[in-house]
C-alpha positions, 0 to 999 in steps of 0.5 A: 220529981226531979230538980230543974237545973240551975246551971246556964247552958253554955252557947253551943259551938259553932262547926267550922263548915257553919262559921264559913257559911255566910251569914244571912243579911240583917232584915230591912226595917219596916216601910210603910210602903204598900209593897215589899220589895221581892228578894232574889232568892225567892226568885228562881230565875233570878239564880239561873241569870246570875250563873249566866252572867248577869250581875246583882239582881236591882233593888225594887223600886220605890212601891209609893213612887211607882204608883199609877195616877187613875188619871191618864197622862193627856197633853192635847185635849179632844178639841187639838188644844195644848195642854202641856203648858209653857214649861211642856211644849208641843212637839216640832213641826216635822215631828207633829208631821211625820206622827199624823202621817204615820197614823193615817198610813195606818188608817188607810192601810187598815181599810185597804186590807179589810177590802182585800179581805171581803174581796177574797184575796186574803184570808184573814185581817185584824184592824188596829182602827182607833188605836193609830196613836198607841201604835205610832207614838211608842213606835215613834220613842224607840231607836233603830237599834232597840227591839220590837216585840209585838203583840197581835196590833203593831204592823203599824210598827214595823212598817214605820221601822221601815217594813215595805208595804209589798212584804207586808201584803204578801205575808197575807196573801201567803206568797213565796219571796216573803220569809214565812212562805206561806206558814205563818198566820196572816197578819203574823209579820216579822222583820229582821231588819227592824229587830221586830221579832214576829208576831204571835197569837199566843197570848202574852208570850212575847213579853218573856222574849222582850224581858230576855232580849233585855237581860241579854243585852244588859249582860253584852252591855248593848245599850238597846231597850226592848219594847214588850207589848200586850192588850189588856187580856194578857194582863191575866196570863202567867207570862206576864207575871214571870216577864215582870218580875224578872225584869223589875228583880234584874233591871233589865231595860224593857218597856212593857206597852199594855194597849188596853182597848177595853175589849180581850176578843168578847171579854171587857177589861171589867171582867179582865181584873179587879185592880183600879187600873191596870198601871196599878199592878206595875207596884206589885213588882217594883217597878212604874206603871204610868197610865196614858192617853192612848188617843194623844199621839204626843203623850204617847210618845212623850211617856213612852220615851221617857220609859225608853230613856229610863231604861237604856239609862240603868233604871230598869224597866216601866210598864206603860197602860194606854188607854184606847179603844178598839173599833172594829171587831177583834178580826176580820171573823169576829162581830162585835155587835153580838156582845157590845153596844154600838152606844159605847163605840159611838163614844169611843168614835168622838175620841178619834186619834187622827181627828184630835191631831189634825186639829191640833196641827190646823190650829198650829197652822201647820196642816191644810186640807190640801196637805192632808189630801196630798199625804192620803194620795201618796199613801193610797198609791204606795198601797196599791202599788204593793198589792200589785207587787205581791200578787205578782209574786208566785205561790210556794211551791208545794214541795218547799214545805219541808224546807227552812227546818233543817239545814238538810231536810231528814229522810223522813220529811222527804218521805212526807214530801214525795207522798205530798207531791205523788197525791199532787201528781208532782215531781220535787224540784231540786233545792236551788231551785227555791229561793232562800236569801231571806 
């Protein structure tokens, strides 16, 4: 056998194109945190930001302070009383006002549409009843310059941004003088004015348009924020894990608002995750995750806000999980008594949003039966004078089908438009005929 050699082996030499690699940096020492922050390097998205412009990717947040209480945030309890306390006081006058306005108008319009619905003057109608305070109070955090990225029940937030009742109506009744002209899906809103962008049935997909809004803008250092919403279903999609950790890798100012009615269609949030809550999943990704009343407009608004001015100061993103309850059925097509019990709803009905603000505002002395009365009237009116603007309106045209495509339609959507009009027994009209403008 032969002798193992005593002789020390000398350290091998380093080439010159090692020693101008850059070394990797020193591991962190070992938190006790519950989660590790993620390293930018694991992320690919991270790499295609940084050719793109953006700067370093943010630390994570802190997984201890970020986690969620299982218990929401509530400053006004079922009965209207304040439970803010001196050093938290209730909110203005005019502010309390304008948030029980704007969720009657959605209560009220809500019914309106239903109507519209069994009558046979629309197709198709999806009910936000008992979720007015979510909607509202979030909608009543953001500026003018932030942007909206919605989900399936946050009309109600483009119309306080200022979308007239006419235009809302005629997108669901598919008329021309609207911007979808009849090819998107009722209840699907946009409203460029607004930056609220449109509407989708694709389940959690806006959430990567409101991270990618959000980097844009950090990377143009335009101080908006963006507003991602989801209900409690898109928690289980892959969009929203990309959404999330891309925004908590980059800081990007975006406010996640999960509306978690308990119900995604027929499936409970029971069935949706195992996790306690789902604020809780916030820590995974380094970010905070805060869990609301989302029956109290004023916690709503006052939590959503500070995500919103925690963003738009350099801290990154939040995720927000408002605890509310849908009423009615996941649309106009759906019956929800064939999978829950009418006991639970009944529950859920004592909890009523608008119920629990007029009483806090009547015992503020701030709202009279008459005033509420009087609110209900305008709102009723302006509701029905909108449904008699858009039915007024006239159906597109058949051969503007091809239209809003291309700048110039190709001959082959020609092709399928003069097919179109032959089986119409139509000629087509000449484009300055349609009207565009939108």
């Amino acid at each position: 056998m032969k002798k193992k050699s005593t002789k020390k082996r000398e350290p091998a030499k380093r080439s010159d194109a090692a020693k101008a690699r850059p070394r990797p940096p020193p591991k962190p020492a070992r938190r006790s945190a519950p989660a590790a922050p993620a390293r930018a390097r694991h992320v690919p998205a991270a790499a295609h930001a940084r050719r793109n412009g953006a700067t370093k990717p943010a630390p994570a947040a802190s997984a201890a302070s970020s986690l969620a209480s299982d218990e929401p945030i509530r400053l006004l309890a079922p009965d209207g009383a304040w439970l803010g306390g001196a050093k938290d006081p209730p909110p203005a006058p005019e502010l309390a006002l304008e948030l029980f306005r704007g969720m009657l108008r959605v209560r009220l319009l809500d019914g309106r549409m239903l109507n519209l619905q069994r009558q046979g003057r629309i197709g198709f109608y999806g009910q936000s009843t008992g979720q007015e305070a979510a909607i509202i109070g979030s909608a009543a955090a953001a500026t003018a310059q932030d942007w909206i990225a919605p989900a399936l029940r946050e009309a109600g937030v483009a119309v306080w941004r200022g979308l007239p009742l006419a235009r809302l109506i005629a997108q669901c009744m598919a008329r021309d003088g609207e911007p979808s002209r009849g090819r998107q899906m009722p209840c699907h809103h946009t409203f460029r004015a607004g930056n609220f962008i449109s509407m989708s049935s694709v389940i959690a997909t806006q959430l990567v348009h409101a991270t990618g809004i959000a980097l844009a803008a950090r990377i143009r250092k335009d101080p908006i924020v963006a507003l991602g919403y989801l209900g409690d279903g898109a928690t289980s999609e892959h969009d929203f894990h990309s959404a999330l950790n891309f925004a908590a890798v980059w800081k990007a100012p975006v406010v996640f608002f999960c509306q978690n009615n308990q119900w995604a269609i027929s499936v409970p949030v029971s069935r949706q995750t195992a996790s306690r809550t789902l604020a809780a999943k916030a820590v995974a990704y380094g970010m905070p995750g805060v869990r609301v009343d989302g029956n109290d407009v004023v916690a709503v608004h006052r939590v959503t806000r500070a995500a919103v001015e925690r963003a738009r100061a350099g801290g990154g993103p939040t995720f927000v999980e408002a605890l509310t309850y849908r009423r009615m059925g996941h649309s106009s097509s759906d019956d929800p008594t064939k999978y829950r019990d009418s006991a639970e709803v009944a529950k859920w009905e004592q909890l009523d949003p608008i119920d629990r603000m007029r009483r806090h505002l009547t015992a503020r002395g701030l709202l009279t039966k008459p005033m509420e009365e009087g609110f209900e009237e305008e709102i009723q009116a302006a509701i029905s004078a909108a449904i008699t603007e858009a039915e007024a309106l006239p159906e597109p045209a058949a051969d503007s089908l091809v239209e809003d495509v291309f700048a110039e339609p190709t001959p082959q959507l020609v092709a399928q438009r003069d097919d179109l009009l032959r089986s119409l027994g139509q000629r087509a009209a000449p484009p300055s005929a349609h009207a565009h403008g939108r």
